[in-house]
C-alpha positions in Angstrom: 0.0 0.0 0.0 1.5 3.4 -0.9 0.3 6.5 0.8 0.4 9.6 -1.7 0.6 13.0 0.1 -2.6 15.2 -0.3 -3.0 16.9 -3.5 -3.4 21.3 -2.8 -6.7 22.3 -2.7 -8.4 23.7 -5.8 -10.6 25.7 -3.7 -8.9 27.8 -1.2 -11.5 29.6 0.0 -12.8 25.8 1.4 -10.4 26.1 3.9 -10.7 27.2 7.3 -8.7 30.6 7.9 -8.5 32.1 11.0 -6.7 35.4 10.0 -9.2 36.0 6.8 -11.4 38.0 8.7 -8.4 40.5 9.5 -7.0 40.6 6.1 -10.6 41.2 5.0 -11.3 44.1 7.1 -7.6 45.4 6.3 -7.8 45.6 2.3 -11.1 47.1 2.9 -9.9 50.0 4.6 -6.5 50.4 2.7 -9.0 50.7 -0.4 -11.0 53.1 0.8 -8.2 55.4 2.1 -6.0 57.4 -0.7 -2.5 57.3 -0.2 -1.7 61.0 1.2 0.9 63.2 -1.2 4.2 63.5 0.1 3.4 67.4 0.9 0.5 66.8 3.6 2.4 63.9 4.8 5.4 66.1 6.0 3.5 68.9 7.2 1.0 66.1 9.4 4.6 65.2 10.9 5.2 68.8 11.4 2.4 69.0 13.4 2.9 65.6 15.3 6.5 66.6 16.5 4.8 70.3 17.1 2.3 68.5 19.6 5.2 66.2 21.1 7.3 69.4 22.0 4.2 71.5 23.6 3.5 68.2 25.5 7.4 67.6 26.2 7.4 71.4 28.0 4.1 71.1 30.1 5.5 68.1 31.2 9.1 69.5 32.4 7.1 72.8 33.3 4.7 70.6 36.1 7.8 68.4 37.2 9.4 71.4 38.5 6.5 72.9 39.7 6.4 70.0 41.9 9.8 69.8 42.6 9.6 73.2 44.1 6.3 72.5 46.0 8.5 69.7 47.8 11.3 72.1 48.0 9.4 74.6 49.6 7.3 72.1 52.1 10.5 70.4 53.4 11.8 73.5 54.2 9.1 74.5 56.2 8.3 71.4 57.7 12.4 71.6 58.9 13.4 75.1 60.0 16.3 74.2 61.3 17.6 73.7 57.7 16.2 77.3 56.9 19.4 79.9 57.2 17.2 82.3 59.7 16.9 79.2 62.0 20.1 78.1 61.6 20.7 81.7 62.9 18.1 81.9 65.7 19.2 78.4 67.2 22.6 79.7 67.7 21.8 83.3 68.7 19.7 81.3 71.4 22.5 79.2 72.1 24.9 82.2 72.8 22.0 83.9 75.0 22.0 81.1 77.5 25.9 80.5 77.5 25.9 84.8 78.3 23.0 84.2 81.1 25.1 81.0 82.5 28.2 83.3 82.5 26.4 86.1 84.5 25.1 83.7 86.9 28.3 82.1 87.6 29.6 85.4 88.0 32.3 84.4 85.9 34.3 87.1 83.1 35.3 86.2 79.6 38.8 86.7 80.8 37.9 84.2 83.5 37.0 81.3 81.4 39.5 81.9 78.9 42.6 81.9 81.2 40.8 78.8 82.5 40.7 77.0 79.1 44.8 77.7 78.4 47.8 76.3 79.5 50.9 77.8 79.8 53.8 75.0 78.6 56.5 76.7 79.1 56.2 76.7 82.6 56.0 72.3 82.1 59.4 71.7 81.6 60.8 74.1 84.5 58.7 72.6 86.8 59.9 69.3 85.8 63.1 70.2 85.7 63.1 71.5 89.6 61.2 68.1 90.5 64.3 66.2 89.2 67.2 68.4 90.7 65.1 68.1 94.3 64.9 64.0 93.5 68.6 63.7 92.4 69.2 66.3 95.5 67.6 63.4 98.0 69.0 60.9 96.6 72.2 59.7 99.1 75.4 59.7 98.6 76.2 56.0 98.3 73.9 56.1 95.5 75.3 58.4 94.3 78.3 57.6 94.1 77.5 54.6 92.1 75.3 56.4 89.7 79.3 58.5 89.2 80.5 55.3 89.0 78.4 53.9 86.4 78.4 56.6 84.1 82.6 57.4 84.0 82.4 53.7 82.8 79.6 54.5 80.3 81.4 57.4 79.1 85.0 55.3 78.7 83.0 52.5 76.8 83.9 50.2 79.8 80.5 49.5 81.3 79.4 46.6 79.3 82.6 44.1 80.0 82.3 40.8 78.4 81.8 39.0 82.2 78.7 41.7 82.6 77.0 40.0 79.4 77.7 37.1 80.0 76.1 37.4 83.7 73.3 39.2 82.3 72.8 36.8 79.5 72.8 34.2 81.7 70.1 35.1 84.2 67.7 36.0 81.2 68.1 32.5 80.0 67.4 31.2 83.1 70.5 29.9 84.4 72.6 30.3 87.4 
C-alpha cells in the first residue's frame, strides 16, 4: 500500500482561515483610504512633532512645579535647615551661655585663662622636680650612679663578664 501525500486544494476559499477576517477588514480600509501626497504627509509630521514638543514642556514645566512645591514644604516642615533658624538656634544658644556666664559670675577673661595652658612653665617645673629627686638621693647612690656613668662614658661599662652574667640570668641559668 502506498500513501500519496494530499494533492493542494483547488478551492482555497474551502479552507478554514483564522486570520481571513483581519485581512478582509484590512484591504477594505486600505481601499477606501488614498495614499496621502508626500506634501500633507510632511506637514501632518510637522504637526505631530509640534504636539510632542508643547507636550514635552508642560510636562518639564509641572515636574518642576512639583519639585519646588516639595522644595518649599521640606523646608518649612524643617526650619532648622532654613538659614534664619540656623541663625536663631545659635543666637539662642549664645543667650544662654551669656546668662550661664552672668550667673556664675564668671568674666570672659575668666573662662579663657581657665581654658589655656601655659607650657612653658611644664618643663621648669619638671626640671626643679628632678634636681630636688637627684638632691635626695644619698650619697652611696650616688656615688655609684658617678660610678656607672665614667664607665659609660670610657666605653667600659658593658665588659664581656657583665653580658655574660646578664645573659645568663635572662636565660634562666645560674
Amino acid at each position: 500500500m502506498q500513501i500519496q501525500p494530499n494533492s493542494p486544494d483547488t478551492n482555497p476559499s474551502l479552507r478554514f482561515d483564522p486570520t481571513r477576517a483581519a485581512r478582509d477588514v484590512q484591504k477594505s480600509r486600505a481601499q477606501a483610504a488614498e495614499v496621502p501626497s508626500q506634501e500633507a504627509s510632511a506637514s501632518e509630521l510637522d504637526a505631530g512633532a509640534a504636539r510632542v514638543k508643547e507636550a514635552r514642556d508642560e510636562f518639564r514645566a509641572q515636574r518642576q512645579e512639583r519639585i519646588s512645591n516639595l522644595r518649599e514644604n521640606y523646608t518649612r516642615n524643617h526650619p532648622n535647615l532654613i538659614e534664619d533658624g540656623v541663625k536663631a538656634a545659635r543666637d539662642d544658644y549664645r543667650d544662654k551661655l551669656e546668662v550661664r556666664r552672668q550667673n556664675t559670675g564668671a568674666t570672659k577673661t575668666d573662662s579663657d585663662k581657665a581654658d589655656t595652658i601655659d607650657i612653658q612653665a611644664v618643663p621648669t617645673r619638671l626640671n626643679d622636680e628632678v634636681a630636688k629627686r637627684l638632691d635626695s638621693v644619698d650619697s652611696d647612690r650616688a656615688e655609684k650612679i658617678q660610678q656607672l656613668r665614667s664607665l659609660y662614658l670610657d666605653g667600659r661599662l658593658n665588659t664581656r663578664e657583665l653580658i655574660e652574667r646578664a645573659a645568663k640570668r635572662l636565660l634562666g641559668g645560674s
